[in-house]
N, C-alpha and C positions, 0 to 999 in steps of 0.2 A: 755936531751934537747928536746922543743918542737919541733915537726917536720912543725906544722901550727898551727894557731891562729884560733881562731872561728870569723866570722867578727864583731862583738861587745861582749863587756864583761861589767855585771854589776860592780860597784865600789865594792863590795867584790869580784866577781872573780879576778878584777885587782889586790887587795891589796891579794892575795892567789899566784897570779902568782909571784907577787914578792918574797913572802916570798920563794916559788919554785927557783926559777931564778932569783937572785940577778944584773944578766946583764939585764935585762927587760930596755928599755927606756920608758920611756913618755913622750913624745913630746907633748906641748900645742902648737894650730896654732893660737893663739887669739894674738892679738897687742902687744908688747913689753912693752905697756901705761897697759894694760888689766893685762897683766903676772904680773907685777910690782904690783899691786893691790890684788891680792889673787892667787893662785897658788899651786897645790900638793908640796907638799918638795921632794927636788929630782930628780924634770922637768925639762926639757930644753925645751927653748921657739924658737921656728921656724916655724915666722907668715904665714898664709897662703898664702898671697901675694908675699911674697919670695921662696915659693916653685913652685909658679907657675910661676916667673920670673927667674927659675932654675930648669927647668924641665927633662931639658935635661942631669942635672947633677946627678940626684937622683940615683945614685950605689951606693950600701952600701957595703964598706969593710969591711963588720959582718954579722952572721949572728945572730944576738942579735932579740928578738922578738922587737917588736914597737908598744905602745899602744898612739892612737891619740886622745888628748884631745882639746874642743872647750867650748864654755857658756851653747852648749845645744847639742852637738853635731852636728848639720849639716854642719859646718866649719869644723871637723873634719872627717866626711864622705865625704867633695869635696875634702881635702887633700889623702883622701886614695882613690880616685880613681885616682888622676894626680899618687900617688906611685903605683897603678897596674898597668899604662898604661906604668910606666918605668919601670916595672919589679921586683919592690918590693914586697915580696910577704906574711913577717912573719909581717904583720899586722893588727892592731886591731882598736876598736873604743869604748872610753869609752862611754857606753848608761847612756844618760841622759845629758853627760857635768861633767864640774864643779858644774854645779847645783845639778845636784842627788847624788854628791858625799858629797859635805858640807850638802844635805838635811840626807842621811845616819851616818853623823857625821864624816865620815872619816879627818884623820888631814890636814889642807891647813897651808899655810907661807901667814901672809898677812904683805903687805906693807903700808906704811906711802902715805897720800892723795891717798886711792883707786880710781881709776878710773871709769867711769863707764862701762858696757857692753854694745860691739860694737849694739847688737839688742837695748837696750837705748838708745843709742844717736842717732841711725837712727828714732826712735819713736820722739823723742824731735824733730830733724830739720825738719823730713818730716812734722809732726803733727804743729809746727811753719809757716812752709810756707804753708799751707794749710791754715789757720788762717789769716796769714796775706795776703794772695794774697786775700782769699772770704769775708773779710774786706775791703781789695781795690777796688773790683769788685763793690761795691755800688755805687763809687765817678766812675770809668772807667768801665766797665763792660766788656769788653773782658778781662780782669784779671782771672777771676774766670775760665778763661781755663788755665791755672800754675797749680790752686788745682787740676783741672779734668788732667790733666799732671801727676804730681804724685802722684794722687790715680791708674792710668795707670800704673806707672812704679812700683807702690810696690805691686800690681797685677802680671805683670811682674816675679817680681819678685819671688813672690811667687810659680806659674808654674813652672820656669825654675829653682830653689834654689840657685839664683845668687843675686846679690846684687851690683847694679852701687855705689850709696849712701854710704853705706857700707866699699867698696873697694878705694872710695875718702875720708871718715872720717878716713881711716888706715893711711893715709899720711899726717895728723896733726899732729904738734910736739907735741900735748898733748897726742896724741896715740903711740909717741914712748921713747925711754929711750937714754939717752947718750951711754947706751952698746949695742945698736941695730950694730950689728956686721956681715954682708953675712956671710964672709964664716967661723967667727966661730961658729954660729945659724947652718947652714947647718953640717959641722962636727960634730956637738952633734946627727943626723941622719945619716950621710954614715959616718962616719970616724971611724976609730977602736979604737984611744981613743977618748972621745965623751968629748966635751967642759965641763969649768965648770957648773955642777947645779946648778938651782936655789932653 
C-alpha cells in the first residue's frame, strides 16, 4: 500500500495507481450539473462548495489514497488544501483536470445535456454584463463602472484562485442534479464504504 501521494499525478500515473490499488478514490469537486456531463467512470462527485461547508468534518475512516479531480484542476487543488488543513493527508491532484485526461484519451462516462464548465459559464455571465452595462454606459454613463466592477473582481480573482461568480453559479439548479446528496457525496471521501460511483 502507498504510504504518500506525490502532490499531483498525471492522467497515466492515475490510471497506473489504480490498476496498483484498486481502493484508490477519485473524487471530482466540480458541480453535480458538471459531474452529470462528463466524468472519469468510477468518481465520486464531492462539489467543492460542500467540502468547504464541511470542513470540519473531513476524517476519513480509510486509509484509501484520494485522487482530486477539477475542469483544470485549480478547484481541485483548493479542495486539497481545506483536506491538509483537516489532516487529510494520502492525497492527490489530477494535473491538468478532466481536460488533460479526455486530451490523453483516457475513458470518461458522459451524460445526456452536458452541462457546461463552471470556468464557461463564469466567461459567459461576466463577458454578458460587461457588455451590457458598457452598452448602457452610452445612454447613463456611470454604468460603465459595473464592467470596470467585474473586470476588478475577476482580477480578484485571479490573485487570490477564488471565485465569488463561480461559487454563486454552483447554486443554480442547472449546476445541480436531483442526487446532490451531503452526506452521501461526503462518505464516497471519509466513509469506509464509499457511496455509490459514478
Amino acid at each position: 500500500m502507498d504510504t504518500s501521494l506525490p502532490v499531483s499525478l498525471t492522467p497515466e500515473e492515475v490510471r497506473e495507481l489504480q490498476e496498483r490499488n484498486p481502493r484508490v478514490r477519485i473524487i471530482d469537486v466540480r458541480t453535480p450539473g458538471e459531474f452529470a456531463g462528463m466524468h472519469i467512470p468510477g468518481s465520486y462527485n464531492v462539489p467543492l462548495d460542500l467540502l468547504r461547508e464541511h470542513q470540519r468534518e473531513l476524517t476519513a475512516n480509510h486509509d484509501d489514497p484520494v485522487v482530486l479531480v477539477c475542469r483544470s484542476g485549480m478547484r481541485a487543488d483548493q479542495a486539497s488544501k481545506l483536506m491538509a488543513e483537516s489532516g487529510l493527508r494520502q492525497v492527490s491532484v489530477l494535473q491538468g483536470g478532466i481536460s488533460e485526461w479526455e486530451r490523453t484519451g483516457a475513458p470518461l462516462k458522459r451524460g445526456s445535456g452536458g452541462r457546461w464548465a463552471m470556468e464557461r459559464q463564469v466567461r459567459l455571465v461576466a463577458g454578458l454584463i460587461v457588455l451590457v452595462f458598457v452598452t448602457a454606459s452610452a445612454v447613463f454613463d456611470p454604468l460603465k463602472w459595473v464592467a470596470a466592477a467585474i473586470g476588478a473582481g475577476l482580477t480578484f480573482a485571479a490573485i487570490t484562485d477564488t471565485c465569488l461568480m463561480a461559487r454563486l453559479l454552483a447554486l443554480l439548479p442547472y449546476n445541480r442534479t436531483d442526487r446532490c446528496d451531503a452526506p452521501t457525496m461526503l462518505a464516497a471521501l471519509t466513509g469506509t464504504t464509499p457511496a455509490q460511483r459514478g
